[in-house]
C-alpha positions in Angstrom: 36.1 -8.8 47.2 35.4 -4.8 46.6 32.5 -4.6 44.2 32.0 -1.0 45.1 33.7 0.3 41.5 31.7 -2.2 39.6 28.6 -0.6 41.2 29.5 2.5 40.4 30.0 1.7 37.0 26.4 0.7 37.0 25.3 3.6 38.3 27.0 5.7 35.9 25.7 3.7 33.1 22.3 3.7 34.3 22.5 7.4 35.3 23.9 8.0 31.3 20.8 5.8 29.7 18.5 8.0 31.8 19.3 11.6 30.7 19.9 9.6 26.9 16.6 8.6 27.4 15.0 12.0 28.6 17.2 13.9 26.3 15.5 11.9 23.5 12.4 12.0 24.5 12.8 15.8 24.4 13.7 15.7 20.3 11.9 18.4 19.4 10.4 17.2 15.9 7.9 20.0 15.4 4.7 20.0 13.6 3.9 18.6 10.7 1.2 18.4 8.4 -1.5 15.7 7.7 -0.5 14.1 4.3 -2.7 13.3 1.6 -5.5 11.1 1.6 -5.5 7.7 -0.7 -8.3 7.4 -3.1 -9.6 3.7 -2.7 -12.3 1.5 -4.4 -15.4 3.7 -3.0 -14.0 7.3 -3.0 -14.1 6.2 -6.7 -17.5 4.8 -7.4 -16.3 1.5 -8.5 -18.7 -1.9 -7.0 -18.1 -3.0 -3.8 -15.8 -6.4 -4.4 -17.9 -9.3 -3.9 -15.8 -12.4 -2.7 -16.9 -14.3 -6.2 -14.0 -15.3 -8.1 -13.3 -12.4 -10.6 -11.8 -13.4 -14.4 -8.9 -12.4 -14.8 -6.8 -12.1 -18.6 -4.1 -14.4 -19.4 -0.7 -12.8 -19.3 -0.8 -14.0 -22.7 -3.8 -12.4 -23.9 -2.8 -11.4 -27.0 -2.8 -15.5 -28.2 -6.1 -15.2 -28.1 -6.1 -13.1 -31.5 -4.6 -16.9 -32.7 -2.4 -15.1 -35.4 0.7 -16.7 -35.1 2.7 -13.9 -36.9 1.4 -11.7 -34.2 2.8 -14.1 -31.3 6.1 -14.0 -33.3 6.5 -10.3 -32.9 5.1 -9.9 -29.1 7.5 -12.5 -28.3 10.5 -11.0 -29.9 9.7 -7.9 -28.6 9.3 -8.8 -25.0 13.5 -10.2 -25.4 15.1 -7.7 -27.0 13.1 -3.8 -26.9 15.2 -1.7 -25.4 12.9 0.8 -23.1 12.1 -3.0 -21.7 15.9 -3.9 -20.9 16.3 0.3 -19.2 12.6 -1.0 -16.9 14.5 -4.0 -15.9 18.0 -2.3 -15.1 15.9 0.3 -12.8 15.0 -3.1 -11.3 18.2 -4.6 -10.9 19.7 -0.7 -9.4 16.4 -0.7 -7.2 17.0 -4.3 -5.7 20.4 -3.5 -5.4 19.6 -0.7 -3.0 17.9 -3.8 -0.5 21.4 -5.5 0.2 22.9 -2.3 1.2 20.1 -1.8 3.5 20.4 -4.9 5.1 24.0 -4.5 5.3 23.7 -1.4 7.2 21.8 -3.4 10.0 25.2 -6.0 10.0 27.7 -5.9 11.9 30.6 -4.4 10.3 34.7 -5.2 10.0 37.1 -3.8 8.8 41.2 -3.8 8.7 43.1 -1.3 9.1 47.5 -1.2 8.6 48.8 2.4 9.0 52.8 2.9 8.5 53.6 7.0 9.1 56.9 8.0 9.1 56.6 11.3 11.9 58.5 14.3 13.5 56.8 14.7 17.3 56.4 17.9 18.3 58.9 19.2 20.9 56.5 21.9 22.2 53.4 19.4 22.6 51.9 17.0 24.9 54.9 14.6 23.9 58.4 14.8 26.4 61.7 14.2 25.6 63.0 12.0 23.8 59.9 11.0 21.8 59.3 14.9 21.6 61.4 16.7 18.9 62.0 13.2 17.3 61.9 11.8 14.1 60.0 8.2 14.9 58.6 5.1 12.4 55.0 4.5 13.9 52.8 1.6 12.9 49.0 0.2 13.5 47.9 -3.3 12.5 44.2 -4.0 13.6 41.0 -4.8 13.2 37.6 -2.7 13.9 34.6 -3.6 14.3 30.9 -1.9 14.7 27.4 -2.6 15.2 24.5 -0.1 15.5 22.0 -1.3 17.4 18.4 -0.1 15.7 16.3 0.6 19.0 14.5 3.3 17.4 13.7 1.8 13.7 16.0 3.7 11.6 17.7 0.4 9.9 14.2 -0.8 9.4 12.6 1.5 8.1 15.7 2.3 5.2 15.5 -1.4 4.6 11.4 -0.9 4.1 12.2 1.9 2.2 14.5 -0.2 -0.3 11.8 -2.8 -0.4 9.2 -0.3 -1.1 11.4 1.4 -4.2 12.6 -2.0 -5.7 8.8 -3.6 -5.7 7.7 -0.1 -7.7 10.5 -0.5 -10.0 9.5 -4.3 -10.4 5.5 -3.0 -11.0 7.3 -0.5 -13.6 8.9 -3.0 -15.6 5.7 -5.4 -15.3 3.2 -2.2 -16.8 6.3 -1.6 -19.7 5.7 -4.9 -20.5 2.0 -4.9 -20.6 2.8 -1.5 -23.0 5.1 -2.5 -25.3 3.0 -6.0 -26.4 -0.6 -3.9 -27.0 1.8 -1.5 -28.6 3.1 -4.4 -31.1 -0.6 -5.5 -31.0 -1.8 -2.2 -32.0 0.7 -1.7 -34.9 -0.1 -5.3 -36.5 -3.6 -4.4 -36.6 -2.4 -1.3 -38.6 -0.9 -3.1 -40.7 -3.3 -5.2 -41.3 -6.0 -2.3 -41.6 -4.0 -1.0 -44.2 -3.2 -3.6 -46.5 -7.0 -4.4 -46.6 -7.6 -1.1 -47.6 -5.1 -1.2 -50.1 -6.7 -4.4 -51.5 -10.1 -2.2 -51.4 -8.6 1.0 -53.4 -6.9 -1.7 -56.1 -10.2 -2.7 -57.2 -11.2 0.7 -56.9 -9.0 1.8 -59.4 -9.9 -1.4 -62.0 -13.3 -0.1 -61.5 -12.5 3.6 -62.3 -10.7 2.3 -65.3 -13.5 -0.1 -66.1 -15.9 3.4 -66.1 -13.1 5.4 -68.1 -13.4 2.7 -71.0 -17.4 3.0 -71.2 -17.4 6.6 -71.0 -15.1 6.7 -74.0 -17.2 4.4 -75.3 -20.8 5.9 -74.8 -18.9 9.5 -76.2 -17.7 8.1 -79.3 -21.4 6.6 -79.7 -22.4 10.3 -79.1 -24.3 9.8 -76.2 -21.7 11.2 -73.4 -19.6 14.9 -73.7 -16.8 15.5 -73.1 -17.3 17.2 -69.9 -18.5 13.2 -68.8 -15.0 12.0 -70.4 -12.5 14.2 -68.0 -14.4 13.5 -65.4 -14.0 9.8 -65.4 -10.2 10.5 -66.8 -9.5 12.6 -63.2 -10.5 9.3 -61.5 -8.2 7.1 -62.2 -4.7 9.1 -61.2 -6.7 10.5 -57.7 -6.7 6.0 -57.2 -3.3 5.3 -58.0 -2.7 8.5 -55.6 -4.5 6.7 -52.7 -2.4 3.2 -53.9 0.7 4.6 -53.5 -0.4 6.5 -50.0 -1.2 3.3 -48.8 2.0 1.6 -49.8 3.8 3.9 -47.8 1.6 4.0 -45.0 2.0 0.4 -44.9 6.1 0.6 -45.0 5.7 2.7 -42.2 3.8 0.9 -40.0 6.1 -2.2 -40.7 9.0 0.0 -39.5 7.2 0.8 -36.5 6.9 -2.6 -35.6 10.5 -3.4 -36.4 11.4 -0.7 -34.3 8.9 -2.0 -31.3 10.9 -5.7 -31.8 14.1 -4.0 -31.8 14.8 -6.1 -35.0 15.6 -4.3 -38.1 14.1 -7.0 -40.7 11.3 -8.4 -37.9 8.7 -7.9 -40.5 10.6 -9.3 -43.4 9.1 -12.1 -45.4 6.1 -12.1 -42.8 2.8 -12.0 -45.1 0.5 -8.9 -45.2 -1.8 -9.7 -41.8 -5.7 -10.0 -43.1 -8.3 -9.0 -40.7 -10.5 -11.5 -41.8 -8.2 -14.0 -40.5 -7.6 -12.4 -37.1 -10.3 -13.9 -34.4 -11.4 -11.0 -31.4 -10.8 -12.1 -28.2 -13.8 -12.7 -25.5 -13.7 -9.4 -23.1 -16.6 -8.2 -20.7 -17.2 -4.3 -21.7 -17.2 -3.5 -18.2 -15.0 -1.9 -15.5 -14.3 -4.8 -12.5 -14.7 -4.4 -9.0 -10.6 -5.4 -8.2 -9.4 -2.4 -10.9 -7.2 -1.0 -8.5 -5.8 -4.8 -8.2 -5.1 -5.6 -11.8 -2.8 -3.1 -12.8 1.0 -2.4 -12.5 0.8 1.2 -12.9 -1.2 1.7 -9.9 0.7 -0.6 -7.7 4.1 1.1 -8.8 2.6 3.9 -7.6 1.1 2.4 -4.6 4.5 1.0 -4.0 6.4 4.8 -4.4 3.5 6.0 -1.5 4.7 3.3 0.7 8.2 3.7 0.2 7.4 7.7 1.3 6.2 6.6 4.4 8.9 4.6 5.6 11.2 7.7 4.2 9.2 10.0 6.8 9.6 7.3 9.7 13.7 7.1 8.6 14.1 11.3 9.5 11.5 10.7 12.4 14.3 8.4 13.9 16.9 10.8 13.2 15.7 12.8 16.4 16.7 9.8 18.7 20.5 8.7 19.7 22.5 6.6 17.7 23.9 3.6 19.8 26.7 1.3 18.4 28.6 -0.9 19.9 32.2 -0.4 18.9 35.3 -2.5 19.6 38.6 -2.8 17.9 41.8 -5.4 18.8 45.8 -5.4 17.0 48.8 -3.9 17.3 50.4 -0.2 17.4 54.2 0.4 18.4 56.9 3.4 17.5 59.2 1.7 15.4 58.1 -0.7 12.9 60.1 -3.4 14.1 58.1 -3.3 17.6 54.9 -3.7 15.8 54.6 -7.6 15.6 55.9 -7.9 19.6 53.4 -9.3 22.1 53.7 -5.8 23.6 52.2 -3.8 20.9 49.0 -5.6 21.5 45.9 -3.2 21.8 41.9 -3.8 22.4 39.1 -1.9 23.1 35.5 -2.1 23.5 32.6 -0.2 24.6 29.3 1.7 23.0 29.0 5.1 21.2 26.0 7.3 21.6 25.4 10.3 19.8 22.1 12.6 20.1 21.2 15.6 18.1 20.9 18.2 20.4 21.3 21.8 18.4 20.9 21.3 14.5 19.8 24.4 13.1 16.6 23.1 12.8 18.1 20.6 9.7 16.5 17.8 11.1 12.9 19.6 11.0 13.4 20.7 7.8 14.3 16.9 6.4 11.2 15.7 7.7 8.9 18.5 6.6 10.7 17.2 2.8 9.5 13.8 3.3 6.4 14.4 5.1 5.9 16.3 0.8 7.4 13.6 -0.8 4.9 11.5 0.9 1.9 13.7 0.0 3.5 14.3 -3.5 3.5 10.5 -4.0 0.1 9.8 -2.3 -1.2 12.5 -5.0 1.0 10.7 -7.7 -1.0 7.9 -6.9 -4.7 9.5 -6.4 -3.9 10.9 -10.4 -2.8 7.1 -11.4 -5.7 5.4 -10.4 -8.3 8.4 -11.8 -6.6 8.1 -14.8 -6.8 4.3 -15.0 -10.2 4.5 -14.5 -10.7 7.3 -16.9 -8.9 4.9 -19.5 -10.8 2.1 -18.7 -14.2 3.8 -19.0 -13.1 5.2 -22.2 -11.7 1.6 -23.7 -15.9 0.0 -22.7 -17.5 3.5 -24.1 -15.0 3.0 -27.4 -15.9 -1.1 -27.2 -19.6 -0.6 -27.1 -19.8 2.2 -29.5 -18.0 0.5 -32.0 -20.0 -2.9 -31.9 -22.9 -1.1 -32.7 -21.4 1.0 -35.6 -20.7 -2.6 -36.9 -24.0 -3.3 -36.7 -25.3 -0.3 -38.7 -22.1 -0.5 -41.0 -23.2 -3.9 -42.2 -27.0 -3.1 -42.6 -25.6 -0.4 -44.7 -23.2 -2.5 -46.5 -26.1 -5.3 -47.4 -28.2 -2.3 -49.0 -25.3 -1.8 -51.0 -24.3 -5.0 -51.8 -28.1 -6.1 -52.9 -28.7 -2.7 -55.3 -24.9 -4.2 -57.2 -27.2 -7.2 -57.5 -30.3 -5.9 -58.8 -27.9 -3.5 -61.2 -26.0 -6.5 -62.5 -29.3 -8.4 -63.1 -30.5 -5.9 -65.0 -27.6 -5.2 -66.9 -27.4 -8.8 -67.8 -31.0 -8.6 -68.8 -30.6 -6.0 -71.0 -32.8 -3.6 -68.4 -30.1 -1.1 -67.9 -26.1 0.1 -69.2 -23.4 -1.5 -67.2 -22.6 2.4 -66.2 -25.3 1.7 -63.3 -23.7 -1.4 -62.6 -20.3 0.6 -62.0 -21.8 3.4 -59.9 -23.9 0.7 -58.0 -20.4 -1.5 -57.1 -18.4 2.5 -56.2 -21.3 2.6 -53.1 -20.2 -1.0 -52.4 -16.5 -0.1 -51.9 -17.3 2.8 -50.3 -18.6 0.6 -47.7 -16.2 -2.0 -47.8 -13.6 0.6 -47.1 -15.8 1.6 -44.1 -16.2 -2.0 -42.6 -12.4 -2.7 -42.8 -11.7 0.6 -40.8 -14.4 -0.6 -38.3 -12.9 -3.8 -37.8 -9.2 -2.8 -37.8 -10.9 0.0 -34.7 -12.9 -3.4 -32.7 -9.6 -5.0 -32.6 -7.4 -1.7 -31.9 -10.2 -1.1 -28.7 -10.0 -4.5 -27.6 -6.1 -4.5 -27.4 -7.0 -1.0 -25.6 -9.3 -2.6 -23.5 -7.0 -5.4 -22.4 -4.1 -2.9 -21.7 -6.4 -1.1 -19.4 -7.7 -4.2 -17.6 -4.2 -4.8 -16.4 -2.6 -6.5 -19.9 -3.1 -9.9 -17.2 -0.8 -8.7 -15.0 -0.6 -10.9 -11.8 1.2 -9.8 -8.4 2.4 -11.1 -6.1 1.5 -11.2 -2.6 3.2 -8.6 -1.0 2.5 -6.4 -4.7 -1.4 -7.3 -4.3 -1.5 -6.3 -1.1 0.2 -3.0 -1.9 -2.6 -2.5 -4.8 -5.2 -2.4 -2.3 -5.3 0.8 -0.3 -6.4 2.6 2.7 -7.2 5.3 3.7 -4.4 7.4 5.5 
């Protein structure tokens, strides 16, 4: 038995993967330029992470307000908002983009049935009689190809894909977190301003309380006139801040059916009290894991790690493509020869193809992802400062506000003890009930002042919470993503 043409077969073969090989290792990438640096936990100033446990919120945080009106309205709008059903179509486009990357890695089949009717050159590579003639030709068959990734490029598309789809996934997880402090936010409104409006009622029976006695006390000759219009200008400037409250308070319920995506979500639902809403437990304090807890800043992290597999796709665009390509059916002249045992054809064999002269396209693709990468890797840098910016604001706001409170109601018990003393003594007969009036306007001055201060604690804690993360919780592969190095 000869095996000398099978030999040199192999030698050919081996000889054509050698100069494939040294032709690839020739690719001429060119230079490129260090991308950006990641900003992690230190480059920050945050704590070093300790390996204690570190609280965490409930993704439910806002139950811990234990107003069950407000749960209504979180919970409707988490179903139906709209910018929350466009977050999870990016998802669903994004995930999509996986399969087809996967695919690509398949092999692939496909069937193909051409039926030409065709006049054959005379003049051509075709002789008599099949040149000059008008013939029926037919192909029934089946190809099939497989490119073999050697060099990555399948891999890192699919990495890619996975890298986009699990930032679109963090995108729709921070949306969420959004859209519930947002309905949090605008409840507390709500409430804010129908205690107010409770506040500026009684403000205007007491204006209309003083507008009586002055009429009285100038009748009795001891007030002018001057003292009369006065007290008379009083009482519409009142029912002016009534009715501005009445449509502030329309407003805000339209905001919030706007947030629920329900027109009438706020119908029949009781004015919210703030008396009646409880704060929710939060340390003032900005955690060691920041970087960890939010979805912003692993969408982000996510869109840097999708860039890098992007730049390792073109870097594998400067080696060969091998596939392995075979096909197998029928092909004849004359559709009636098509289905005969003679019209049977096969093939088989690989398909390499090398970039050898491109115009320098190649170089150019990767110098455009090498600045998507550092134009993501700056994307996230700006994330995470501004997280931490919002963050350090929500403690400052926290803090500064608790201790407001605590001067607001020092001020308030001042107030509230000189109405005291002025009603004693106008029930003793020590003084008019003029000074009783003017004694209770300080107290609703202050009143006004404590709901605003407790409508802006609740508003910073829903701030705060939002910028802890909203009790967001990833995943593995997510959390891991959330941590960085340095590049």
């Amino acid at each position: 038995m000869n095996l000398l043409p099978d030999r040199r077969r192999l030698v050919v073969a081996a000889t054509g993967a050698a100069l494939v090989l040294t032709l690839a290792g020739c690719a001429d990438m060119g230079t490129t330029e260090p991308p950006a640096k990641l900003r992690d936990a230190p480059s920050l100033g945050l704590p070093a992470q300790t390996t204690a446990p570190v609280a965490s919120l409930d993704a439910q945080w806002w139950r811990g307000f234990n107003d069950a009106q407000l749960d209504t309205l979180i919970e409707q709008a988490l179903q139906g908002n709209p910018n929350l059903q466009v977050a999870r179509a990016r998802l669903a486009r994004a995930q999509s983009t996986i399969a087809s990357a996967k695919a690509a890695a398949l092999p692939q089949v496909n069937g193909q049935l051409d039926l030409t009717r065709q006049k054959f050159s005379g003049n051509y590579i075709y002789p008599a009689p099949l040149g000059g003639s008008i013939q029926e030709t037919g192909t029934l068959q089946l190809n099939a190809g497989w490119e073999l990734d050697f060099f990555g490029k399948n891999r890192s598309a699919l990495d890619t894909a996975l890298g986009t789809a699990r930032a679109a996934q963090a995108d729709a997880d921070a949306a969420r977190v959004m859209l519930a402090s947002n309905v949090a936010r605008g409840y507390f409104q709500w409430a804010r301003l129908s205690d107010q409006l409770t506040v500026a009622r009684r403000t205007l029976a007491q204006r209309d309380e003083t507008l009586r006695l002055v009429r009285d006390r100038v009748t009795a000759g001891l007030d002018t006139r001057l003292e009369l219009r006065q007290s008379e200008g009083g009482l519409p400037q009142a029912r002016q801040q009534i009715e501005a409250l009445s449509e502030q308070i329309e407003l805000a319920r339209h905001a919030l059916d706007a947030l629920v995506a329900k027109p009438d979500a706020t119908v029949g639902m009781k004015a919210p009290a703030i008396a009646s809403i409880d704060p929710i437990a939060l340390q003032p304090s900005i955690p060691a894991d920041l970087l960890g807890r939010r979805a912003d800043i692993a969408a982000a992290r996510w869109r840097v790690e999708a860039a890098t597999s992007d730049v390792a796709n073109a870097r594998t665009q400067f080696y060969p493509n091998i596939n392995l390509v075979a096909f197998a059916g029928l092909s004849s002249i004359g559709f009636d020869n098509l289905i005969k045992s003679g019209s049977q054809q096969w093939g088989v064999g690989p398909a390499i193809r090398l970039p050898i002269f491109e115009g320098g396209r190649l170089r150019a693709n990767l110098r455009g992802k090498n600045a998507d990468l550092d134009a993501a890797i700056e994307s996230y840098n700006v994330t995470v400062i501004d997280a931490l910016r919002d963050v350090s604001d929500q403690v400052s706001s926290v803090q500064s506000v608790a201790r407001q409170q605590v001067e607001q109601r020092d001020a308030q018990n001042a107030a509230e003890a000189a109405y005291d003393i002025a009603r004693q003594r106008y029930g003793a007969g020590l003084g008019n009930y003029l000074n009783v009036l003017t004694a209770e306007t300080a107290v609703l001055v202050q009143r006004r002042e404590a709901v605003d201060l407790a409508a802006r604690a609740l508003d910073v804690q829903v701030g705060l919470a939002r910028a802890l993360g909203g009790g967001w919780q990833p995943d593995v592969a997510t959390a891991s993503a959330a941590s960085p190095t340095q590049r």
